[in-house]
N, C-alpha and C positions, 0 to 999 in steps of 0.2 A: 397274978399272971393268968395265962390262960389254959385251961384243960382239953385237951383234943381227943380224948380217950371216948368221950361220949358226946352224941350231938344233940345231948340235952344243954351243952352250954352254948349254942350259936348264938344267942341271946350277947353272947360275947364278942361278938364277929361284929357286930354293929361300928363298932368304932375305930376297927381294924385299920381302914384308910387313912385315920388322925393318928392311929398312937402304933402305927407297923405291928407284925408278927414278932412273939420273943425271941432270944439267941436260941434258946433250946430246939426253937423249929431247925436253924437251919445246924445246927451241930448235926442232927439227924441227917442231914443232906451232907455234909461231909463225910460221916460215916459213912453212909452209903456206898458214896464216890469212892473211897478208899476201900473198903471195900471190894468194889465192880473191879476195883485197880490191880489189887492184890488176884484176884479173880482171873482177870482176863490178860494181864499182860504178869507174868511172875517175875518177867527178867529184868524187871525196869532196875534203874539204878535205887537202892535204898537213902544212899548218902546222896539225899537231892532236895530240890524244893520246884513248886509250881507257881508262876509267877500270871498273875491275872492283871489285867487295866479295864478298871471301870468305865462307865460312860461322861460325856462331857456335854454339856448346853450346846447347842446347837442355834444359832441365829437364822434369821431368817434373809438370806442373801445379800444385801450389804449392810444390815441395819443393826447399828449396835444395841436391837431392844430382843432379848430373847422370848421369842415367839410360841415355840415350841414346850406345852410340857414334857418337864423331865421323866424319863424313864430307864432302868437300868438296865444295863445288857444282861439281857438274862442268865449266862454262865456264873456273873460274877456276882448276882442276885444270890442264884441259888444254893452258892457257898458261902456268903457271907450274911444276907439279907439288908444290903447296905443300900440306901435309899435316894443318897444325894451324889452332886458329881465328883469326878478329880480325885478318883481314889486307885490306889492299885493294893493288891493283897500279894502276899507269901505266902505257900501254905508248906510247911514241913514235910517233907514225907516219911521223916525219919522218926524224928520227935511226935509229929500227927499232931502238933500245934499251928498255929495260923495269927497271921499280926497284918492288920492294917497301915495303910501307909496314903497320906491326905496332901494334899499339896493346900497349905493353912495359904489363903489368901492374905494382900496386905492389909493392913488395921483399918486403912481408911474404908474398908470394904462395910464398914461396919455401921457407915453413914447409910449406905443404900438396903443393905441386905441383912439377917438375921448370918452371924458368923458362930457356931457351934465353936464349945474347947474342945481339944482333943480327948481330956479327961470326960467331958460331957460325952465323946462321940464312944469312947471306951466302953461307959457305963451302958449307953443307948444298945449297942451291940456285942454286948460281950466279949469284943476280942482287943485287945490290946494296939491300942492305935498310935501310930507316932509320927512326926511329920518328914514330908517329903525329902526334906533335906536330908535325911539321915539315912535315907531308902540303899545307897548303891555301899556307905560305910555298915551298915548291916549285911548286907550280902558279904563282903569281905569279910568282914568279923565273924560269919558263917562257915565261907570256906568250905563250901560245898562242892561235891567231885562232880555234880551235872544241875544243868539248870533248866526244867521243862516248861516250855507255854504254850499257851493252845496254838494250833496252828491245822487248819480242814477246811472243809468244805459243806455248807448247809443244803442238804438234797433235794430239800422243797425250793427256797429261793436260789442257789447255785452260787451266791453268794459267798466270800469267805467266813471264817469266824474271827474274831475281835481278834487280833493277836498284840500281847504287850510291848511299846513300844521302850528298847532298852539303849539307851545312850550310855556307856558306862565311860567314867570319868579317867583320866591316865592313867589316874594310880590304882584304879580298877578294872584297866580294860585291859587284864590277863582273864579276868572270867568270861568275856564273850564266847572263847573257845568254847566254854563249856552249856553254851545252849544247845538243846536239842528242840527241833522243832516236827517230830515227829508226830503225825498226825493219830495216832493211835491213844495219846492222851484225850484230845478232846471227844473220838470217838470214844472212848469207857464214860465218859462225863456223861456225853449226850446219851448213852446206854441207859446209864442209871438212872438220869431222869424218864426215860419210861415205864421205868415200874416205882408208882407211888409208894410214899408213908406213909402209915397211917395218921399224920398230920395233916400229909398233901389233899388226902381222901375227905379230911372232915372239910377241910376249906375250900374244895372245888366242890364236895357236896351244898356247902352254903351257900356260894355263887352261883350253882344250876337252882338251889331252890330260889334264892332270891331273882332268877332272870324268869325265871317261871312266872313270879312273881308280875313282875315288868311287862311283858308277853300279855297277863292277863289284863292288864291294866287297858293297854290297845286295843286291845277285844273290847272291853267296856264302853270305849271310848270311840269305836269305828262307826257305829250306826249315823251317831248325832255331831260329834265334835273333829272329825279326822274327815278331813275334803282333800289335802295335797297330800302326797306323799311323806312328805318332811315332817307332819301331822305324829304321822306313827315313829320318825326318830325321834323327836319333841319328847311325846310323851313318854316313850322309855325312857330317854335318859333322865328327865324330869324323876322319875320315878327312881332311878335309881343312885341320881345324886341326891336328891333331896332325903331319901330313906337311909339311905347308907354312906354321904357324903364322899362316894368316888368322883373324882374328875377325868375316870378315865370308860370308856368302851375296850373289848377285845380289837376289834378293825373298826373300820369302815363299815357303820350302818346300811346293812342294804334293803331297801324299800320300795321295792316295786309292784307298780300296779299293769293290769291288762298286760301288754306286750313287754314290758319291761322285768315281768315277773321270770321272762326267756333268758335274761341275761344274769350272768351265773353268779359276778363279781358287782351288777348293775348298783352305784354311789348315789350318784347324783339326785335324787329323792326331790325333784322339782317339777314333777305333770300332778295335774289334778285327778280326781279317783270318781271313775265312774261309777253310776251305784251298782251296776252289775258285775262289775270288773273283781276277778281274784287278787289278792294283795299278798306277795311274797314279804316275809318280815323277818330277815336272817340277822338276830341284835341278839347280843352279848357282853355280860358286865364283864371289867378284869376288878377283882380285890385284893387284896394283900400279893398284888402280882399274878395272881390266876386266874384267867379265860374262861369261860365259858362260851361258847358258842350253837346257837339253837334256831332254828328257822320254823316257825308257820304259815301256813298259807291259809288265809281264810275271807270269806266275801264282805266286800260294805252293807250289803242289802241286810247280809244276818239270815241268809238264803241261799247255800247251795244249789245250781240248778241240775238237773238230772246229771248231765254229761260231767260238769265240774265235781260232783259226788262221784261219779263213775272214777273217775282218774285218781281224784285222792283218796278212794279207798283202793284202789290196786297199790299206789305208794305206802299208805298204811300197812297193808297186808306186807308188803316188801319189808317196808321198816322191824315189824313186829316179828316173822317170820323170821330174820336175822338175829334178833335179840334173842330169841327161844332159843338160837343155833351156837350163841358164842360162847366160851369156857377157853379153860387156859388148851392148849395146844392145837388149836383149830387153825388152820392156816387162810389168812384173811382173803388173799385171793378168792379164796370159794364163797366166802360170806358174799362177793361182788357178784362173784355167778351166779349166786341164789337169789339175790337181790334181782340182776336181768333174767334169771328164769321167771318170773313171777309177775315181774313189768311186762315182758313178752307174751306171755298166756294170755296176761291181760288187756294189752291191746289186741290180742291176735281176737278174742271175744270180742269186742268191743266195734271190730271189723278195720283200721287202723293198717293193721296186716293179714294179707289174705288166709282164708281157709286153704288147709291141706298140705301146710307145711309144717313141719317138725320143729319143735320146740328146739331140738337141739342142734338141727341142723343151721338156725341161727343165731346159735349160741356161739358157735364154729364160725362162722361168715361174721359175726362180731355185730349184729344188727341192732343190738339195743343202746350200743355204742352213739347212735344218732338221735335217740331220746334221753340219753342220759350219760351226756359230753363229760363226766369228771367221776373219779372214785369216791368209790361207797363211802370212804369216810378215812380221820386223820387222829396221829397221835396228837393233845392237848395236852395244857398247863401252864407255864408259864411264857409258851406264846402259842399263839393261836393254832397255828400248822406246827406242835412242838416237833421236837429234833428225834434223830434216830430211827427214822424211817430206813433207811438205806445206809450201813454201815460194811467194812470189808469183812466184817464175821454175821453177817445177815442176809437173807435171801436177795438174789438180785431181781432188780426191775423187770417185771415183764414185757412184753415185745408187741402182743397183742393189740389193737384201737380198743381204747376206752380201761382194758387192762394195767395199760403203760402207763394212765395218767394216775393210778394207788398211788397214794405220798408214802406209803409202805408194802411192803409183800412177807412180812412175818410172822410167825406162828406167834398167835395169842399168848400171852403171862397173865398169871396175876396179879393184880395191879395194875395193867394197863388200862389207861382211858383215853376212847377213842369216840370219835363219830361214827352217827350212824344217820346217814343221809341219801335214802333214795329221792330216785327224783324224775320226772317227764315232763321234758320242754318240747314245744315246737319252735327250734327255732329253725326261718326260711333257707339261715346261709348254710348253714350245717345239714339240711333234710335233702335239700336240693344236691348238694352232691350225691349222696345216699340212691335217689331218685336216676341220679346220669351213672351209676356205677352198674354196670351189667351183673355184676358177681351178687350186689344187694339188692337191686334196683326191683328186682323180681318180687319181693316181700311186701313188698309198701303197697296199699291202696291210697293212688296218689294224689288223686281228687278228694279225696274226706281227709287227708293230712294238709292238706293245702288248706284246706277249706277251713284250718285249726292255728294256721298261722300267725293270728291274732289273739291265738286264746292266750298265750305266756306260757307258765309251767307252775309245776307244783312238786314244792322241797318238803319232806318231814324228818328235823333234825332233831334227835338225840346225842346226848353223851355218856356215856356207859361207860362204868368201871368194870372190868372182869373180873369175879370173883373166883372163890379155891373150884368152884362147880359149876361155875353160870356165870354170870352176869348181874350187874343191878343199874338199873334205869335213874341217872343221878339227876333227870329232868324228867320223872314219873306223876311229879304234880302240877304240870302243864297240860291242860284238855286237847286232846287227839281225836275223840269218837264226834265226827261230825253233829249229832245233837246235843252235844256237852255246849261244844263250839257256840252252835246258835242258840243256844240259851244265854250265853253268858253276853253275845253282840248284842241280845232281845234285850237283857238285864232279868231274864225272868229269873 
């Protein structure tokens, strides 16, 4: 089995993607849950059970060939660690036991696909699995006084959350009455995925060193061998299927060069790379289900030129300068404000925005809002934007531009991991309003910003776990200091 206690065994992690994490991971993630449960809601009903629906194959619009790899909805990932489709769980909450339940496809299934026994799926996962048919005479044979399933609201996407689909049969549909669909269950769930275990911690420590990893690889590879964009997705994920046999990315590869490096979400990874051009490279492995997500920007030439040095060391400086500042109780809002104080200064040097106004007079008028369209950064794990940003017992959304768009406004824990992502774009359609607003308009020197609309932007992303007193940089082996950089594009 595997040992997670020291990250002397990552060595272990290699084959993570072939042979899944063991049940002991996610027992931990139960406890937890149960836990955050007993914690946050006291009055829940005891005599009860939480009923989860996994994920299902998804096709590709009318074609009976499934297109899409499978992935599992993460709620029901991180209480069971269960990998394939067509499952729902029980989890006790009286007992604190938990049973799978599989809809066994027919025999003949067995022509086309690899078909698991239940006993093999038992063994695979630890919990006791049985088939679908027998799902709604086990609830009865339970007889339990309330029946809880997730049922909310995801704050980043707006999205619902998965909720279990329950058809209960005649002789069983006197239990309906007894669901609650109270959204406060899935809030405690998504609570408790923000503060990791120390299992969670070794294995997104291995996935940021491994994406570091990958990152550097592109660097290697920028001078001579990377001309389109799609160059730099290529060769990441080359590198990190081939090394650690995932089939999977966190999102959508983003890889922009020159102008495109402005656009925040920018996919499409299909212009060619000029040799003077900045290259944005926001790529992220996911492994045993967790994310990583990390962003460089760095030149084809393997040459910073004055001005592009100018910028990504004011992002630096923001970056780093936040990391110094984070520990448990700090309230992230401000980490965002220290981020635009420091981007602000910096362009305000640089002449961007004019001499003679106060740093914090457009901190107030919200002006760094137009060079840096998105929040300082987001809870991860097992998905990219993970959950619990915004829950009914957590600070609410700020009101603020540029404030509003935090995927959280929380006061720091330990354990939490989080981005940390300043950043300075020019982009026309966003500056240009900026420019026609009287209240901002006055800040801007308009002709040198204009004159910068081509240049793209520049992201430096980390992901940081917070510790009992700080902070640790869980992508600290990825080169940041501009000569690191060009040494490694040179090969010297």
């Amino acid at each position: 089995m595997f040992n997670f206690v020291s990250k002397k065994q990552f060595g272990d992690y290699k084959t993570i993607e072939l042979d899944g994490l063991p049940p002991s991971f996610f027992e931990v993630n139960r406890k937890n849950f149960l836990s955050n449960l007993k914690t946050k809601l006291k009055n829940y009903e005891k005599d009860s059970v939480l009923i989860l629906e996994g994920g299902v194959d998804i096709a590709r619009f009318d074609t009976d060939v499934i297109t899409y790899m499978f992935l599992q909805e993460a709620n029901f990932y991180y209480l069971t660690g269960v990998r394939e489709t067509d499952f729902y769980t029980v989890l006790d909450l009286k007992s604190e036991t938990i049973t799978l339940f599989w809809k066994v496809p027919p025999e003949s299934t067995k022509i086309w696909s690899y078909v698991p026994t239940l006993d093999s799926l038992t063994k695979k996962y630890g919990i006791l699995t049985k088939d679908m048919v027998d799902f709604y005479k086990f609830l009865g044979d339970r007889n339990m006084t309330k029946i809880y399933v997730l049922n909310g609201t995801n704050s980043d996407s707006k999205k619902k959350v998965k909720t279990a689909t329950l058809t209960f049969p005649k002789e069983y549909e006197n239990l309906a009455q007894r669901v609650d669909k109270t959204e406060l269950i899935y809030e405690i769930l998504a609570d408790a995925r923000t503060r990791k275990s120390p299992q969670e911690i070794d294995i997104m420590s291995f996935v940021c060193d491994l994406t570091a990893e990958a990152h550097v690889s592109v660097m290697k590879a920028m001078k001579n061998s990377i001309n389109v964009e799609r160059d730099m997705e290529s060769t990441f994920f080359e590198y990190i299927s081939k090394n650690y046999y995932t089939r999977f990315t966190g999102y959508q590869l983003v890889c922009g060069t020159g102008i495109n490096s402005s656009t925040l979400h920018y996919n499409n990874n299909d212009q060619s790379i000029k040799y003077d051009n900045l290259n944005l490279m926001d790529m992220g492995a996911k492994i045993g289900g967790y994310t990583s997500d990390v962003t460089s920007t760095i030149p084809k030439c393997g040459k910073y030129n004055i001005l592009q040095k100018e910028i990504y060391n004011i992002v630096l400086n923001a970056n780093r300068t936040v990391q110094a500042k984070m520990k448990p109780g700090v309230y992230w809002p401000d980490m965002h404000l220290l981020a635009e104080n420091i981007i602000l200064d910096g362009l305000q040097q640089l002449g961007f925005l004019k001499d003679g106004y106060k740093i914090v007079d457009m901190l107030v008028d919200r002006v760094a809002y137009y060079f840096m369209p998105h929040g300082l950064g987001h809870f991860m794990g097992l998905d990219v934007h993970d959950v619990g940003g915004y829950l009914s017992f957590t600070p609410p959304r700020l009101t603020q531009p540029g404030l509003n768009l935090l995927r959280t406004a929380r006061y720091l824990e330990e354990n939490n991991v989080l981005t940390v992502e300043p950043g300075i774009y020019f982009i026309e359609y966003h500056m240009s309003k900026a420019f026609n607003d009287p209240k901002v308009g006055k800040y801007f020197n308009v002709e040198l910003c204009k004159n910068f609309f081509n240049f793209g932007g520049v992201r430096i992303e980390d992901n940081v776990l917070v510790t009992k007193d700080g902070c640790r940089n869980l992508t600290a082996k990825l080169p940041r200091n501009i000569q690191d950089i060009e040494n490694i594009i040179n090969n010297k």
